[in-house]
C-alpha positions in Angstrom: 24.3 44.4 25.1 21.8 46.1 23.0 19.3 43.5 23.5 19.2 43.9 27.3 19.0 47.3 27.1 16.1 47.3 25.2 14.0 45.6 27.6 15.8 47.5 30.2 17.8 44.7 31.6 21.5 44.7 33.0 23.8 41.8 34.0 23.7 38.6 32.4 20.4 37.4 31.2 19.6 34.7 29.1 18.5 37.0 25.9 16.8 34.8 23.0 13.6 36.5 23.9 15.6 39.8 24.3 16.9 39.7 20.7 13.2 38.6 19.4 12.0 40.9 20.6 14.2 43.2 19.6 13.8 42.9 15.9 10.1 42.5 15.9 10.4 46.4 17.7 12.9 46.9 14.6 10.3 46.3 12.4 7.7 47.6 13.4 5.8 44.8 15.0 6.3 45.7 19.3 4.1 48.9 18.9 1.7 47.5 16.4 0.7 44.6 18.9 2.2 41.9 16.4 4.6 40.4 17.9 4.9 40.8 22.2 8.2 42.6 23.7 8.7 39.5 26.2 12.1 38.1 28.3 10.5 34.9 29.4 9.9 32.4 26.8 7.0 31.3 28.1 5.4 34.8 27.9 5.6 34.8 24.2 3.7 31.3 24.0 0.6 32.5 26.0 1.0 35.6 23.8 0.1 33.5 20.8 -1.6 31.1 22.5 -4.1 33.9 23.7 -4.3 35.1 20.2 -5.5 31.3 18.9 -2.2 31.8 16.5 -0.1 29.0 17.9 0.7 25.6 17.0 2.5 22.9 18.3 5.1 21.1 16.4 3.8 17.6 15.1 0.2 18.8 14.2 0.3 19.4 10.9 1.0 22.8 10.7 4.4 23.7 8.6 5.8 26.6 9.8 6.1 29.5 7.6 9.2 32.4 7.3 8.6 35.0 10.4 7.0 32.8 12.9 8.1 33.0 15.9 9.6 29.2 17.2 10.0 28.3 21.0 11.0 25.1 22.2 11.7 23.0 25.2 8.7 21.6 28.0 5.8 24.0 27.0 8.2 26.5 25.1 10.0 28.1 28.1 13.6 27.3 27.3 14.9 29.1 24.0 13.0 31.4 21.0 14.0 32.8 17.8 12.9 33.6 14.1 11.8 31.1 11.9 13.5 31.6 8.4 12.1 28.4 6.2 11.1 24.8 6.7 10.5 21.7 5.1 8.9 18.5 6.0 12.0 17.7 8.1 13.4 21.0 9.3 13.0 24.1 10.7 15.6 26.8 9.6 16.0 29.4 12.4 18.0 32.9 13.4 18.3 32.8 17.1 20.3 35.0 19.6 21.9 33.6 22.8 22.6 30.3 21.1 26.1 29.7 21.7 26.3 33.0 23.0 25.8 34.6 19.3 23.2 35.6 16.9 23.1 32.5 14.7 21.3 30.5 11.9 20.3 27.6 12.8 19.1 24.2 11.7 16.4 22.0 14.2 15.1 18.5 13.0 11.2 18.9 13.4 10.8 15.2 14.6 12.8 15.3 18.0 10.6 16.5 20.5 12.8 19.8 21.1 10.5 21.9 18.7 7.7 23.0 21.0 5.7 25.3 18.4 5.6 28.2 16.5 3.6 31.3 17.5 2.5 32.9 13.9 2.4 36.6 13.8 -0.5 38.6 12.0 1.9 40.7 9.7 
């Protein structure tokens, strides 16, 4: 898988972070210290975190198109891309959901949204 490759993995891998990571190198945003290259979830929120660019879900903040959305206990079990939100919805394209790249829908309210790490584009 191209994703895997990338970050110079083999085998089966859980890849959100992988395909993340992935576009942000697409863009641009790997080599320009925007966005991190990162495998583990949890690497990407202390990337942000370290940065004073993150925020959790449920503190007012309203995430905005091409932040960077992690959730699960302190962000460590899936990533991906926010699209758009609303007061009651976060609107997502994730890889490794179902085993796909996918767009996906997340109510904001359910205690599954960790936070959002927002990139300095």
């Amino acid at each position: 898988m191209k994703y895997e490759t990338f970050m110079g993995f083999g085998g089966d891998d859980p890849w959100c972070a992988m395909f993340v990571s992935w576009c942000a190198n697409e863009a641009g945003f790997i080599q320009s210290g925007i966005i991190p290259k990162y495998a583990a979830c949890s690497d990407g929120v202390a990337f942000f975190q370290g940065k004073g660019s993150f925020h959790r879900e449920g503190s007012g903040y309203t995430p905005q198109p091409g932040d960077i959305i992690f959730f699960g206990s302190g962000g460590s079990s899936h990533t991906g891309i926010v699209e758009k939100a609303d007061a009651n919805n976060v609107y997502t394209i994730e890889g490794n959901t179902s085993d796909m790249v996918a767009r996906r829908t997340h109510a904001r309210a359910t205690g599954y949204v960790y936070g959002y790490g927002s990139p300095a584009y």
